[in-house]
Every structure is written in C-alpha cells, then in structure tokens.
N, C-alpha and C positions, 0 to 999 in steps of 0.2 A: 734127737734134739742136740745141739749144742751147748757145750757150756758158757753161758755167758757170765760168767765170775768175774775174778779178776786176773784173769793168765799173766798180765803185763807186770805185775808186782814183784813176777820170779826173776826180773831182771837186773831189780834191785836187792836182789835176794842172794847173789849171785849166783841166779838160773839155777838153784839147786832144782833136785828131782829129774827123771827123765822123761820122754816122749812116751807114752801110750802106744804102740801099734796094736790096734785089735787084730786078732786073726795071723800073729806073726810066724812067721816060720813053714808058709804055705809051699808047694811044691812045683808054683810056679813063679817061683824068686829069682830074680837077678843074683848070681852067687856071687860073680867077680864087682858086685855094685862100685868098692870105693875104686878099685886100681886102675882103672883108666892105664892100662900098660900090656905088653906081652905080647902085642901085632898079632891078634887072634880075632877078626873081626868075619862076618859070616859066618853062616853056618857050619861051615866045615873049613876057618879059617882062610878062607879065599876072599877077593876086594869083595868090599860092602861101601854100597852109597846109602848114607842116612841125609834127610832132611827133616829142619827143623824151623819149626814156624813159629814164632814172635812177635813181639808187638811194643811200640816206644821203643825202652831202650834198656836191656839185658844187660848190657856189659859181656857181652862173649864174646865179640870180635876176636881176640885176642886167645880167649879161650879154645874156642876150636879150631883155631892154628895151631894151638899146644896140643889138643887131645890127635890131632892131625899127625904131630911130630912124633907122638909117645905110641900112634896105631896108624902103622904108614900103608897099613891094606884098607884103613878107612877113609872115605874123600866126603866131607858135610858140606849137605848145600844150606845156606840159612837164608829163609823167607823172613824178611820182620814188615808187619803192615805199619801203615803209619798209628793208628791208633788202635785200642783194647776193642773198639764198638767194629771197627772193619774185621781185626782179628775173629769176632766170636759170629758175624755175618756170615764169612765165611764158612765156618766149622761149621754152624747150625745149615747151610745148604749142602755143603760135602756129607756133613753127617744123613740127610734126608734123601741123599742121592746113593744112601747105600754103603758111605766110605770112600767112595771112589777120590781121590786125589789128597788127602787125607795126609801130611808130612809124617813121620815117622814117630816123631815129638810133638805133641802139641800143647803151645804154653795156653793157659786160663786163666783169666783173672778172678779174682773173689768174687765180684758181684753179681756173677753168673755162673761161677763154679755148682753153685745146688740145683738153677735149674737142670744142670747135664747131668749131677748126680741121679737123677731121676731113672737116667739111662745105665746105669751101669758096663751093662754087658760090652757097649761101645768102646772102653776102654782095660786095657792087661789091667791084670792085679798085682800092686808093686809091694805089695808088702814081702816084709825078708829081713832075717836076722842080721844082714851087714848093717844094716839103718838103724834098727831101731835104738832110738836113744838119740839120734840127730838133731831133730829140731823139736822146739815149743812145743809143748804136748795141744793148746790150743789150734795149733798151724796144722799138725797131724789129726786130728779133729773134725775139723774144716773138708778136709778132702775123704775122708772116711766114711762106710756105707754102715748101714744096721746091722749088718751083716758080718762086718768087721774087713771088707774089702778096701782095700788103700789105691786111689785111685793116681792120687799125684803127690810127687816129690816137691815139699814148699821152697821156692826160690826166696823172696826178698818179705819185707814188712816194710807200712808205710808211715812212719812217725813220722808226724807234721810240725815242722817249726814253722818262720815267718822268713821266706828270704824279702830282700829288699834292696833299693838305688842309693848305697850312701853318700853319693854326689849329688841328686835330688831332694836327699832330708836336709844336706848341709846347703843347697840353694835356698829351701825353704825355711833355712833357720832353726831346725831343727836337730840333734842331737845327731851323731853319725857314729859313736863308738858304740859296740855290736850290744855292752852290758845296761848301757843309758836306754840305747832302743828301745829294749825289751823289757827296760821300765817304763819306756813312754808306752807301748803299745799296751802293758799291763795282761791280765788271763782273764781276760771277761770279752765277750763279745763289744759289749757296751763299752770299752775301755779303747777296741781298736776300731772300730767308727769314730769314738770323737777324737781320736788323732788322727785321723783319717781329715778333720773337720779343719784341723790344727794345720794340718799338708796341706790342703785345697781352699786355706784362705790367704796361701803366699805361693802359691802355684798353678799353673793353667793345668800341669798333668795330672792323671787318673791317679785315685787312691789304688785300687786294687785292678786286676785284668779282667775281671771277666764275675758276674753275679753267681752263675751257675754254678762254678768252682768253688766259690765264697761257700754255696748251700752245702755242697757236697761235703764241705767240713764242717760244717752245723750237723747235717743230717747224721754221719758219722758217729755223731757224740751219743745219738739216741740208744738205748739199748733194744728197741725193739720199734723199725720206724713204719713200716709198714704192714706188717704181720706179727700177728703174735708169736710166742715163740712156739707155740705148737705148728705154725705153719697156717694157721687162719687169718687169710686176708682184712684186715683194716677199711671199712669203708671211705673213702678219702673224704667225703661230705662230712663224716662225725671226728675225721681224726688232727684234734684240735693241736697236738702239741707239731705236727707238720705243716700246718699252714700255720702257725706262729712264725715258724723259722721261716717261710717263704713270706708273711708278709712283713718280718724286718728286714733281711737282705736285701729284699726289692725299694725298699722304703730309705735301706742306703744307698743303695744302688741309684736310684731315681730318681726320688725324695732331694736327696743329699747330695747325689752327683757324683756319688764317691767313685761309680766302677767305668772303667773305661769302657765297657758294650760290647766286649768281644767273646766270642765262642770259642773255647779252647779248642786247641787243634787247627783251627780254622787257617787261614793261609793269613787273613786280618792280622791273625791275635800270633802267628812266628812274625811276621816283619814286625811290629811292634815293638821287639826286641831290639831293634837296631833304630829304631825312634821313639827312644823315649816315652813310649805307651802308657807306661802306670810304673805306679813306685815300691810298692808293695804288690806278696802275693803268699798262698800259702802252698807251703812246701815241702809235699812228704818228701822221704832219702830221695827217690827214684826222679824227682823232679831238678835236682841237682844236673843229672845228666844231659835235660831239655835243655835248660837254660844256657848253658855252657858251651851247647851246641846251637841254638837259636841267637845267642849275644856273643857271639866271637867278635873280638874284635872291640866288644864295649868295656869298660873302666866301670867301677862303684857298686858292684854286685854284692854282700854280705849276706849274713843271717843271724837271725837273735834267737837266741832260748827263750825262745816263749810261743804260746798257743793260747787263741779266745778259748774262754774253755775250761783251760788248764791242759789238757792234753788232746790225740786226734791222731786213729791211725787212717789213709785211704790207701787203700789199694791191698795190694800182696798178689803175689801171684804163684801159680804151679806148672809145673813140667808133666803132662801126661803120653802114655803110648797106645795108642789106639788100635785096639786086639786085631784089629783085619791087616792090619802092618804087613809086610813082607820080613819083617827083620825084626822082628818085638824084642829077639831077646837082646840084640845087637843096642838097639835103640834104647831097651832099660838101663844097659852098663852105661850106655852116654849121659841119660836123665840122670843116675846114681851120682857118676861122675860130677857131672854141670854143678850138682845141689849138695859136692861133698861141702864141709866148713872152709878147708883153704881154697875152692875156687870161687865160695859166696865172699870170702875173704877179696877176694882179688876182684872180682866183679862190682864191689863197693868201689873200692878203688880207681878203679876203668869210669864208673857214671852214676856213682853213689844210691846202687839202689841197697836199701840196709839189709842184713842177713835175719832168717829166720832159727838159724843153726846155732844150738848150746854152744860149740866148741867156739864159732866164730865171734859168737858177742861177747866171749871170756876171753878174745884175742887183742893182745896189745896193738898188732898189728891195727886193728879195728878202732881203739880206742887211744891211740893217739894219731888216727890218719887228723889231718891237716885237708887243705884246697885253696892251691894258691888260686885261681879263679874266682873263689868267694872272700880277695881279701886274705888269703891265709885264715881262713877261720878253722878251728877245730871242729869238723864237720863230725868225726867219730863220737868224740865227747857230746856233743849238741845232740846228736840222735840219739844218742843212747840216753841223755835226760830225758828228750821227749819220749822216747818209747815207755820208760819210769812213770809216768806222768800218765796214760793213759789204764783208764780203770774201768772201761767197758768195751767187750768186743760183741757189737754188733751181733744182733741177729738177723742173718741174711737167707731168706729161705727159697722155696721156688719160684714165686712171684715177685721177687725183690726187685731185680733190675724191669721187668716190665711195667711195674707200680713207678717206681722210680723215675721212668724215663716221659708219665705222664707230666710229673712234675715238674723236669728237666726241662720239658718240652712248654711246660707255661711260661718258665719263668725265661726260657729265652725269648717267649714270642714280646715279652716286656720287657729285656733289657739289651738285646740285641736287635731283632728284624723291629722292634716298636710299632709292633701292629696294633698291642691290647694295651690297656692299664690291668694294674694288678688284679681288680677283683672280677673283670670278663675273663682275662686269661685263665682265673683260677676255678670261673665255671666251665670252659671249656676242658679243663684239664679235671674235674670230676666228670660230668660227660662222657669222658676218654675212659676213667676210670670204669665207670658203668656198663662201658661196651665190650670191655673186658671181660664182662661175666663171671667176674668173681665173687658175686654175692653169694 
C-alpha cells in the first residue's frame, strides 16, 4: 500500500531525510547509473542503438544530444507520442504481444503506473546503491513492488498553479499583476468560479479550457477517489464525494458557461491557443512546456501562486526498462542518467516539468529559474510554493485510470460532444462502471 501522508511537507522542510529503496543493493543494478560518460555503450562496449518512448513533453531534446556527445558509440532514437493515453495504448498492446517493439525506455505516467505494476516481471529491476537517496521517498514508493522491486526512476512531479491571459483579465477589467490574481482567484474552488463569473460578465471568452481538466484537479485533491486504499473498488452509484465534484465542474462548466468545451489534447483545444480560447487554466510544472509551444507567437501568458484547493499535484511520471530489452543494461545507465538531479535540473528549464529529485529541489538553479514566456514570472519559486502546498498524495491503485476514465468519459459527453446533461451522462457513466465488473 502506499503512503498517503504527507510526503509534500519534506519540501518545505528542506527535503530533509532520504528516499527509501526497498531491496537496495540488488545484483542486477545499473553500476555506472549517474556518469553518463566513458564511450562504453554495448555489451562489450561496441555502438548501441537505445530508444526511448515519451509522451507531451520531457524536456530531453536537448538532453540526449548531450548524453550523445558524452557516449559517441550511443545513437537515441526518441519516440514521444502526442499524449500519456496514446503512450500507455501503446505499451499495453506491445506488452500483450509479447514485448515485441517495446522502446528500450519506457516512460509511465502515474495514473497507470499500478495497473502495470501488477506485472512486474515486464520490467528490469532498477534498484542500486548509485540512487538510492535521489528522489522523494514518496516518488520511489509509487514505482516500488511488495517485494521491494524498483521498477522506474521518477522523472518530474506535477504541482498546480493557475496560469492565465493577463491581456484578457486587463480587457475584462480585471486585475493582471501575477500577486492581485492570485488574490482574485483566491484557494477555494468556490472562490475561482466566481471570478470566473467576474471574467465572463465583461468578456465573450472562456473562463477555463476544457471541464475535464478542471475535474482532474478536483479529483486529484481526493485522498482516495476511487478505491480504497487497500485497493477495493468504490462503487461509483454510492460514491458521493466524486459525483460532488463532477456535478460542480459541470454545473460551471454549463450552468455558468465558464469552460470553453474543449478536450485536452484535442486538435480544437491546441488552436485555441492562438485564438483566444479561454483565459485561465490549471497548470502543473509540465504544462508550462504545452503552452509555450501551443501559443508561440502569443503576448499575456502569466501564472499566480495559487490553487482551488490550496494545493494540487497531476501527473508525475517514470522512466522504466522493459527486461526483454536487447540492451537493459545500456538503457538503465540512460534512465540513471536522464533522472540524475542536474539533468531534472536542466529538463525544468527546457519545458518546466518540475523535479522529483532531493538534490534538484535544493538547487538554486531550480529556485530562482524565471520564464520569460510567462511574463518573466518566477516559475521555480511558484512551483515549489505549490508543491509546499500540497498535503495529500493520492491513492491511485489498479483500477484507478479505468474507474477514472468512466468519469472522464461523462463528463466530456456534457461538456464537449453535448450529447447528455449532467445527470443521463452520469448514469451512463455508472452503467460503464458496472460492466467493469468490479464489484
């Protein structure tokens, strides 16, 4: 079982203590994990092709052009899919077919990292004395088996602030310096609706982009949203504190008019970007990199210190090496590598997705980055309040994301395709739940 405590507190603690590896010191470790150096790649030191599959947006470009330069018998190919649901579509058909085509590396996100834990054997054992002590002991946790098997090295954590249009708050009369915002928008749900209410009675554009997203940072806050945390499914018909949250969002969303109707990722919800789509949005580190890359070219982009809520992490994600590899051991030193502190360091930097790594959240480096793109705002300083801020981590178990995407799947069929209203859509989406057979 996970801890769901308070992990996040260590940061304001300054991260004392170190990472837990169960099972450390195993005999199937990556030795040379941090050096990324030494032009020793293969087997027997002869070229080695590693690839490596991704999803959004890493920030490694950049990086495995260096680890390239530092191991010039290594040539990376990188796969990144466009979103975390095509990435894990993927894995789960390669994995069913045996392994077969399988990248060298394969990133996971959270929300599905425990169904695959399920599988163990699927994946090398990365536990190893060069790590341990690396990152969050919660982070290491997460990817850990009962057994004390370390499946994946943790890349980024997803503390949520609010980015936002501060050329559309100040058409609407509203407030646009990043510290006023973030008292307009206030830390209550309830607080950023009704400035949402405040935006869309001097404006034709959207409060927020997209309902489902909204939910996802509601649901987030829950300590345990669909399963217990022994891992016993929630029947969705009794479980009253998740259709709370889906029928507020919706009820802003629709109700109120606040969300512009778009499904993340969608082709809709990128142009959006470059027409004035919606004015607000919520914004783990990692969302930093979207935006940046979806509004090139656009003016008034910011972010405030604050979360409904009080705090809100989504995402995080892992590097794993999938034991049928041709090159396991080759492709551990690059995972090692990729998730040492100064490449999470630098991979912030590239597309702001935030570090999971002790050494990197105690780096100045990290904690005075800037982003002229957001405004010049102190993007280091901001995340690392909201990561502060954040006092429950999720219980996400093996049925998380399949429970989850019944949900997902209501509330887009009412606030994006507008087939349902709230309360047919939310029967079909227990329905959905039912046939699941998880009772």
């Amino acid at each position: 079982m996970r801890n769901i405590g308070k992990p996040w507190l260590a940061i304001t603690a300054g991260i004392a203590g170190t990472a837990l590896l169960a099972g450390c010191g195993g005999g199937d470790a990556a030795d040379d994990a941090g050096s990324g150096s030494g032009g020793e790649g293969g087997s027997e030191g002869g070229e080695v092709t590693l690839t490596v599959a991704t999803f959004n947006e890493f920030g490694y470009e950049d990086l495995i052009t260096e680890y390239e330069e530092l191991n010039p018998n290594v040539t990376i190919e990188h796969r990144k899919a466009a979103t975390a649901n095509e990435a894990r579509d993927n894995l789960n058909t390669r994995i069913a077919a045996g392994g077969s085509g399988l990248a060298d590396i394969e990133a996971l996100e959270v929300d599905w990292l425990a169904e695959l834990m399920q599988y163990p054997d699927t994946f090398a054992d990365l536990t190893s004395d060069e790590v341990e002590g690396r990152w969050l002991d919660w982070k290491v946790q997460q990817a850990t088996t009962e057994d004390g098997k370390l499946i994946g090295y943790g890349t980024d954590i997803g503390p949520e602030a609010i980015c936002y249009r501060a050329d559309l708050f100040e058409a609407a009369g509203l407030p646009t310096d990043r510290a006023e915002v973030a008292a307009l928008l206030g830390d209550t749900w309830e607080s950023y609706f009704e400035a949402g209410k405040q935006f869309s009675a001097n404006s034709d554009v959207a409060w927020f982009d997209s309902a489902g997203a909204t939910y996802q940072g509601m649901v987030n806050q829950l300590e345990a949203a669909y399963e217990e945390t022994d891992g016993t499914p929630i029947p969705l018909d009794e479980n009253d504190q998740v259709k709370d949250l889906y029928e507020t969002v919706l009820a802003a969303s629709v109700d109120d008019g606040l969300s512009a109707g778009l499904a993340q990722w969608s082709e809709d919800w990128t142009n959006s970007f470059q027409n004035d789509g919606f004015a607000t949005m919520l914004c783990p580190g990692w969302m930093l990199g979207v935006i940046e890359g979806s509004a090139a070219g656009v003016t008034g982009w910011d972010i405030a210190d604050t979360f409904p809520g009080g705090g809100g992490n989504w995402g995080g994600s892992f590097l794993t090496v999938p034991s049928a590899g041709e090159n396991v051991e080759e492709a551990k030193k690059l995972a090692a590598w990729l998730t040492a502190p100064e490449q999470q360091v630098k991979a912030f930097q590239a597309k702001g997705t935030f570090p999971s790594q002790i050494e990197a959240l105690e780096s100045e480096e990290l904690t005075s980055a800037t982003n002229e793109f957001f405004n010049g705002a102190p993007t280091g300083e901001i995340l690392a309040n909201r990561a502060a801020a954040v006092d429950v981590a999720p219980f996400k178990g093996a049925n998380y994301f399949t429970i989850h995407t019944t949900v997902a799947d209501a509330i887009t069929r009412v606030d994006v395709d507008k087939t349902d209203d709230a309360a047919s859509s939310w029967e079909k989406a227990v329905q959905a739940f039912d046939e699941l057979g998880l009772g």
